[in-house]
C-alpha positions in Angstrom: 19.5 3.8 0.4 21.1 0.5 -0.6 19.9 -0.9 -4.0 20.5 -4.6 -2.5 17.7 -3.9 -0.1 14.9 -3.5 -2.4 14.7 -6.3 -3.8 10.4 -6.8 -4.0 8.2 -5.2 -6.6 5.3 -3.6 -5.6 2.5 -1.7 -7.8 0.7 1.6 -5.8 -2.8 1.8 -6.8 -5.4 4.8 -6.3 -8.8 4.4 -6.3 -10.9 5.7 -9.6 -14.7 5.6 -9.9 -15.9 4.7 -13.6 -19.6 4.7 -14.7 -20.4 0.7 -15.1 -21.8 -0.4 -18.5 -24.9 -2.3 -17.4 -26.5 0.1 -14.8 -24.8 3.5 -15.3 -23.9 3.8 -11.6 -20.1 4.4 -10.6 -18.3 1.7 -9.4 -15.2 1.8 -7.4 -12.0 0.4 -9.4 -8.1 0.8 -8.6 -5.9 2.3 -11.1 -2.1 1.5 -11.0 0.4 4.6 -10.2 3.8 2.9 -10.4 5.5 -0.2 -10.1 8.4 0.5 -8.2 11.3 -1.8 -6.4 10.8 -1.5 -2.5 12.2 -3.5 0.8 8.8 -5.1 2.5 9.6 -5.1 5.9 6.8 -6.5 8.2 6.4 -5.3 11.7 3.6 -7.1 13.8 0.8 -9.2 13.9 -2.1 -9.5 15.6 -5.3 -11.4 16.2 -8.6 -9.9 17.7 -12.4 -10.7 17.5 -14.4 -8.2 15.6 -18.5 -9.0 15.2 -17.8 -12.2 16.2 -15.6 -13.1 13.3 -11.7 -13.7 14.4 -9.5 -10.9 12.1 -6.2 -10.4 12.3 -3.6 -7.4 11.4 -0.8 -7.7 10.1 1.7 -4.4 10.0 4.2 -3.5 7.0 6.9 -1.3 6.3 7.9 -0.8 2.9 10.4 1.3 1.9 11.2 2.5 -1.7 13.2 5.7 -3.5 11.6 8.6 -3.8 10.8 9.9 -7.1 8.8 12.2 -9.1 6.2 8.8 -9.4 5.8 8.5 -5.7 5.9 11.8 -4.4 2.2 12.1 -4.6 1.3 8.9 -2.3 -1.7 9.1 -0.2 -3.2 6.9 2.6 -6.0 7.1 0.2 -3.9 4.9 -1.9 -3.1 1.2 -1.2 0.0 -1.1 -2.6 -0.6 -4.5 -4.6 2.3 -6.6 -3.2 2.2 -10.1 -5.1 -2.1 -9.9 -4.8 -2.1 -9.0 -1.2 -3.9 -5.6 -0.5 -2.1 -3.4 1.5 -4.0 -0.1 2.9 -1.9 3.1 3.2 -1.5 4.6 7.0 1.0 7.0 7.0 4.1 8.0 4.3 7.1 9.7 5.7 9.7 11.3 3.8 13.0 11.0 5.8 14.2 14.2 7.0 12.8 15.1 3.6 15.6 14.4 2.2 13.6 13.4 -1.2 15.6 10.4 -1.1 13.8 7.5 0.3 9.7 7.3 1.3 8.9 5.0 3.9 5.3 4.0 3.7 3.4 2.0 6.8 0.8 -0.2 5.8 -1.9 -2.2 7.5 -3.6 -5.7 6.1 -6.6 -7.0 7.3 -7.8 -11.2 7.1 -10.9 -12.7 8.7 -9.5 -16.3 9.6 
């Protein structure tokens, strides 16, 4: 993997429930993993209607070396790129090699 290519930094979150102060129910909250350089490659867009609201999708590959850090990334998981949410759909390790993770991610707007 060429080091020229990543040139984005992205932060992989995982979700953690913690008991909330006022109520004592648990509360969802996102916990960062690592903050790792990656290539953010997006793939397709689309628009569709959903409960009469107009959404659209965008797709994303990002691509980043694999390391002890990573090698534990779920679809459970999403990546914080510059504030944008990006949900986990799949993570592929090439041939695994161990040497780079491609990771495809979906992003969802109402517009």
């Amino acid at each position: 993997m060429r080091a020229g290519k990543l040139d984005q930094r992205v932060t992989i979150e995982q979700p953690v429930e913690v008991r909330d102060a006022d109520y004592g129910t648990m509360v969802k909250t996102w916990s960062p993993v690592a903050t790792v350089w990656a290539a953010v490659e997006p793939l397709s867009g689309r628009e569709f209607f959903l409960n009469q609201e107009q959404q659209s999708e965008l797709t994303t590959r990002i691509r980043i070396r694999y390391s002890s850090l990573v090698a534990g990334i779920t679809p459970k998981m999403r990546i914080n790129f510059g504030g944008r949410m990006l949900q986990i759909t799949a993570v592929m390790n090439l041939l695994q090699a161990d040497d780079e993770l491609q990771i495809m991610c979906a992003e969802w707007r109402t517009t």
